[in-house]
N, C-alpha and C positions, 0 to 999 in steps of 0.2 A: 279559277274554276277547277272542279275534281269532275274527273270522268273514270267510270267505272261499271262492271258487270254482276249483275247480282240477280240469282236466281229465287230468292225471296218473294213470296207474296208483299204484292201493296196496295194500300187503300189511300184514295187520294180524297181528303174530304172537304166539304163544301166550294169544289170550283165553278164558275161558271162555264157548263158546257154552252160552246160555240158564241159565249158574249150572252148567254139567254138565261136559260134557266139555271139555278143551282140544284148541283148536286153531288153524290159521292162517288167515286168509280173504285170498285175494287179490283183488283189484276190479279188474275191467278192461274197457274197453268198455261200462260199464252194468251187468254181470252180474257175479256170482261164479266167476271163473275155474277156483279151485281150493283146499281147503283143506290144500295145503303151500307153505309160504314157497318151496319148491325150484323151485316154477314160475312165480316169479315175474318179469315181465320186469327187465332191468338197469336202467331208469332208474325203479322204483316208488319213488314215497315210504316209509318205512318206520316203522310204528308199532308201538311194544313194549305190547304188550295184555295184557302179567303182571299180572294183578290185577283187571283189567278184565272188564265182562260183556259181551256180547255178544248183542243183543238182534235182532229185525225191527224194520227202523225203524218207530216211532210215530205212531199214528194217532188223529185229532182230532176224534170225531163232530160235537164240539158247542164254536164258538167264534165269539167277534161280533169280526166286523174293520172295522165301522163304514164302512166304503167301500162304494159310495160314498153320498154325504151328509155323516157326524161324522167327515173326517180330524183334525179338532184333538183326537181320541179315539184314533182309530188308523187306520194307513192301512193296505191289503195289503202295503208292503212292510213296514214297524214289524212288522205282525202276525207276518208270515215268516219275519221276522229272529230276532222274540222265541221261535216255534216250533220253527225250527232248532235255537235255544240251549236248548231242551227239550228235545230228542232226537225230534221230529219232522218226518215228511217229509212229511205230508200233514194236512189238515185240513179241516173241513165248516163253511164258513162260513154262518152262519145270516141269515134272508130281512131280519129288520127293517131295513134300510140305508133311503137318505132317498134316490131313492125305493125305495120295495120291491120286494123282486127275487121281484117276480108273474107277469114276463114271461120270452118266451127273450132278448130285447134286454138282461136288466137282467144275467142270469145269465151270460150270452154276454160280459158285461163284465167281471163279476168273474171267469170263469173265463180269459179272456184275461190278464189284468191279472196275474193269477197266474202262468201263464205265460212271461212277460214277465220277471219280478225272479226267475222259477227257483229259490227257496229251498225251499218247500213246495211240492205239487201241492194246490192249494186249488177245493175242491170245494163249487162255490154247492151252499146249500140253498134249495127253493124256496116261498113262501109258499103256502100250501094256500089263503086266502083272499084276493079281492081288495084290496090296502091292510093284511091283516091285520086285516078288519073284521067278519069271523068271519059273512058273510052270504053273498057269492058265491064261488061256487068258481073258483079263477086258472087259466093256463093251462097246467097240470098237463102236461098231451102234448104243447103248444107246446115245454114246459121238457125235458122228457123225450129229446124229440127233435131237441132244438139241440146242438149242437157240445160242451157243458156236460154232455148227456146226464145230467140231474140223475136220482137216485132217491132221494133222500131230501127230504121236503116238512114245512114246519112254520110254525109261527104262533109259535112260540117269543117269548116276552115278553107276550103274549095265550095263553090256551085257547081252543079251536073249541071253545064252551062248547053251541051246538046241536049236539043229538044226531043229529037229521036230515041237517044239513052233515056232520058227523064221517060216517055210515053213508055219503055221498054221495062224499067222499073217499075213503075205502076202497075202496069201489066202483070207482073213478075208477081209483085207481092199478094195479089187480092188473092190467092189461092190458100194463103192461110193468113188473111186477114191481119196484115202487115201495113204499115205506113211510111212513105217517106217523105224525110226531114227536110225540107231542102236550106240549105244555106243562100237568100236568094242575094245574088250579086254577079250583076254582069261582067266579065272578065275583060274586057276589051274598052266599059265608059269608068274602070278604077285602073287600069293602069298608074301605078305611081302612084295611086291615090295617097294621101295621108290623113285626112281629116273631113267634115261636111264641106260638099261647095257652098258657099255662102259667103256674106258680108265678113266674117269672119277670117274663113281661108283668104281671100284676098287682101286683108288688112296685112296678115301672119306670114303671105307670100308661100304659101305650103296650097300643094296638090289638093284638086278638090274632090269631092265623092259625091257626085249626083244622087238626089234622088230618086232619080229615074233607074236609074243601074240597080235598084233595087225594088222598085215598084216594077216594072217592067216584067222581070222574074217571076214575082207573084200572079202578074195580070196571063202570062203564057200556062205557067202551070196548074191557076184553078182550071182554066179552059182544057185544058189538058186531062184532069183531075178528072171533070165532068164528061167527056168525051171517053175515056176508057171508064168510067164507074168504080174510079177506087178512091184511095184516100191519098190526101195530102197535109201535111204538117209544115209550117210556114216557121222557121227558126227565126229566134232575135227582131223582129218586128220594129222599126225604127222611125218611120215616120208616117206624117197625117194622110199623106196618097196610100203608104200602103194601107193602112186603117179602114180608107173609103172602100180601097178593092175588093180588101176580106168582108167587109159590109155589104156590097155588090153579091161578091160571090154565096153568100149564104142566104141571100136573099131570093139565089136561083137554087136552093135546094143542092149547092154543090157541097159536097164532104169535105169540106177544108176547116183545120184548127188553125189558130197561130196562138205564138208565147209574144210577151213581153218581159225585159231584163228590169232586174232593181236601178240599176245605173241609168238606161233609158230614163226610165222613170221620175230623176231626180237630178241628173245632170245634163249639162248644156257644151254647145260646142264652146261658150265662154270661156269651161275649164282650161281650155285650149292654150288661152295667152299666154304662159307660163312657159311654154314649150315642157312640160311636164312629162314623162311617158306613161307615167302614170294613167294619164287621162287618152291614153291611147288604145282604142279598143276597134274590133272590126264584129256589126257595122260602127260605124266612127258615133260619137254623140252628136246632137243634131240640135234645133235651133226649141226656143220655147213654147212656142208653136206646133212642133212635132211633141214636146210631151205632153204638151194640153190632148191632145189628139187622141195619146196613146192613153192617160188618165181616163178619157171620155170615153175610149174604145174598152176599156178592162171593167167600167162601172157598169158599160150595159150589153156586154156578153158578148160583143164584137170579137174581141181579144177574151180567147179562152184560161189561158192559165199566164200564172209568171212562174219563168224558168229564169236559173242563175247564170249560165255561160260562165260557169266559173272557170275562169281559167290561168292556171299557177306559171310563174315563170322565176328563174331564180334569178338572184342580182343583175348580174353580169350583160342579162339580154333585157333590161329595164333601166339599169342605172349606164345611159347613154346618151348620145346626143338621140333627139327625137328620132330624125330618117332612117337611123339605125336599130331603135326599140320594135321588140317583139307587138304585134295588137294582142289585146285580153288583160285582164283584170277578174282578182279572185273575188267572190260572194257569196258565200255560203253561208258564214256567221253573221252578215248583215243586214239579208233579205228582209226578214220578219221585222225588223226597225225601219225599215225602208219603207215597206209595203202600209204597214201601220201611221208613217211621217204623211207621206205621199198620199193614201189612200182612205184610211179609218179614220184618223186625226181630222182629216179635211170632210169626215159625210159624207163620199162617193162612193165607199162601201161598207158591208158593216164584216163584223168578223165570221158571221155564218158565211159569206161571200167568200172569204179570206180561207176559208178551209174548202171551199169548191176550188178555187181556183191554184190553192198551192196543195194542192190534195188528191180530192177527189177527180179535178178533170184529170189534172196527170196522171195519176195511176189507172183511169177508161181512155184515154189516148193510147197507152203504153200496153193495153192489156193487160193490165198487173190487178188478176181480183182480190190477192192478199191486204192490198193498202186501199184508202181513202175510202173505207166504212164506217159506218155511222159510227157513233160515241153509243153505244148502247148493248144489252146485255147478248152473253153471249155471240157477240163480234170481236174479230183480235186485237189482242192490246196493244195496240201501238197509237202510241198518243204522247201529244206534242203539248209542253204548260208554258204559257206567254203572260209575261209580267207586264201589264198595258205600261205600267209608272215606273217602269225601270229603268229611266233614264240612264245614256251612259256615253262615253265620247269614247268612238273609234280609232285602238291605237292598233295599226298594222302589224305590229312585230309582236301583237299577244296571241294571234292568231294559231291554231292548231295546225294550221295547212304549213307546208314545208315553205313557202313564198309570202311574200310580203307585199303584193306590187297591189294593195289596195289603193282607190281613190277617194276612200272617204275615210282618212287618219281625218283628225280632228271636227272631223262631223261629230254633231250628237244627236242621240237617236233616241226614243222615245219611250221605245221596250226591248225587251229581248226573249228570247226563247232558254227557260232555269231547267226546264227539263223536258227528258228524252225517254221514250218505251218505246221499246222494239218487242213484240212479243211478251208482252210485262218486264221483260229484263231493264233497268236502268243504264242507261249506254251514256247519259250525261246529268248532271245534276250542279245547280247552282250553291254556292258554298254554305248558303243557309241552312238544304238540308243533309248537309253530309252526315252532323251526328246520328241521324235517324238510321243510314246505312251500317255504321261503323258496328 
């Protein structure tokens, strides 16, 4: 693949926006000029979008870009590059960096930084705790109110396992219409954990992970959530209890979102028998069952968006014996094959779906009014082209991200995301149409 920035008008003709109707998107100046090729200026680049979907460019609640601290993991630009080549223009990079982005100093950096390599518009997440030490509350309206203008906060890799801090947080953020993330997992029933409790961990002899250590969380914090009148955002969603919760909970008019991962979505704690680390991820993969749940939870709005938890780690803390491997697994250039295998493929949803949920809800979660706007005129151009028949098999180490620790090498996947607009710029393009740039 060629990845590349070009300030050239372009007109992308006959795609189907959103799986529906055909038509032509011209890009120019930032915005969506016009949907006929006819107005197009004379020197646009020109892309034939027969076949092609035509999506809002893609949105990233939840993804670790290891900057700064673990560049030998990934840096913002690896990250930007590899999300570009996903079909995203934006992303919500999460607080654990070395040091942790508690401060507006730290967020102020990584939102600059972002800025900077222009691939993605990357959106620090800020840590709810100081250090992520689940005791003092960070500086939330410090963060809020820097140039970052963060509103989404999280301890993501730890739960804000007191209940007194989480109601404090809450509390904290409704002043400028903030969210937090929570990472929900009991600290005290995953001790040691390694994997699902299940038929499986006891076969495997490896630590179990209740699902209750993570429903549990959910069930305390919507309650929570509704009680102070603010919002909640439920991370990495993993199984069928928590699905019924967040279905409970919104049934009582309470403000809670939740994500679902690609990985959830398509793998089982079966991956497991291998002792693979690969297939090592927190929360752990869960049973078939739990991803019937979470499929039936994302088709009828229960589960609001899917988020990637992308999360990079270099050789060294992957290529090990299991109880030693890092949790997380990267997906940024897989999602959209996933979601399409899993989701579109099967009739549970269609691709107008597919742009609310990798899109449009993320960027009204996130506060971000620049992304997840309609495909139509005069709104910004940032649009995502998805090859439904572009079948292709997932080799790890082609990946843009500085890490390799995918779990789906030799999967193959259905489509893929050929190109990328960030403000009509070209940030990724699939090798078809490079002569058109050149």
């Amino acid at each position: 693949m060629s990845d590349l920035a070009t300030n050239r008008p372009v007109v992308i003709t006959g795609a189907s926006l959103y799986g529906d109707t055909k038509a032509d998107l011209v890009l120019v100046d930032g915005v969506i000029a016009s949907l006929s090729a006819k107005d197009a200026p004379t020197d646009a680049v020109t892309i034939d979008g027969t076949g092609l979907i035509a999506l809002p460019g893609l949105v990233d609640l939840h993804t670790h870009l290891r900057e700064p601290g673990r560049e030998d993991a990934e840096t913002i630009a690896s990250g930007s590059l590899s999300a570009a080549r996903g079909g995203y223009v934006a992303v919500h990079a999460m607080a654990n960096t070395t040091p942790t982005a508690d401060t507006a100093g730290v967020v102020e950096q990584v939102w600059s930084r972002g800025l900077e390599i222009g691939l993605v518009d990357v959106f620090p997440v800020g840590a709810v705790t100081v250090g992520l030490g689940g005791t003092q509350l960070s500086e939330m309206g410090a963060m809020a109110n820097s140039r970052a203008k963060v509103r989404v906060f999280s301890d993501d890799g730890k739960c804000v396992h007191d209940p007194v801090v989480m109601r404090r947080a809450l509390e904290y953020v409704k002043s400028f219409d903030g969210v937090i993330a929570q990472h929900a997992q009991d600290p005290r029933l995953t001790e040691g954990a390694q994997m699902h409790e299940g038929f499986v961990s006891g076969d495997l002899g490896l630590t179990g992970w209740p699902a209750v250590a993570e429903e549990s969380i959910i069930a305390r914090d919507v309650l929570l959530a509704e009680h102070v009148g603010s919002r909640v955002h439920i991370c990495h969603l993993s199984t069928a209890g928590s699905v019924e919760i967040i279905r409970w909970a919104k049934s009582r008019g309470i403000n809670v979102t939740a994500e679902a991962m690609p990985h959830h979505m398509l793998l089982t704690d079966e991956s497991v028998r291998g002792y693979d680390p690969r297939f090592k991820v927190n929360p752990p993969l869960r049973t078939q069952a739990d991803v019937d749940a979470l499929h039936a939870g994302l088709a009828d709005g229960t589960i609001d968006i899917v988020a990637t938890d992308h999360a990079p780690h270099p050789d060294e803390d992957k290529d090990c014996e299991w109880a030693s491997a890092a949790f997380g697994m990267i997906g940024l250039e897989t999602a959209v094959g996933i979601v399409q295998k899993t989701m579109v493929d099967t009739g549970l949803i269609t691709w107008r779906d597919v742009a609310r949920v990798m899109s449009e809800t993320p960027a009204s979660i996130g506060r971000d009014e620049a992304h997840g706007r309609p495909l139509a005129k005069g709104e910004p151009a940032n649009v995502t082209l998805v090859d439904p028949k572009a079948a292709w098999t997932v080799e790890p180490t082609a990946t843009a991200s500085r890490s390799n620790n995918s779990p789906f090498g030799g999967i193959e996947l259905p489509g893929r995301a050929v190109a990328t607009f960030l403000r009509g710029r070209a940030t990724h393009v699939d090798p078809r149409f490079e002569g058109a740039f050149s």
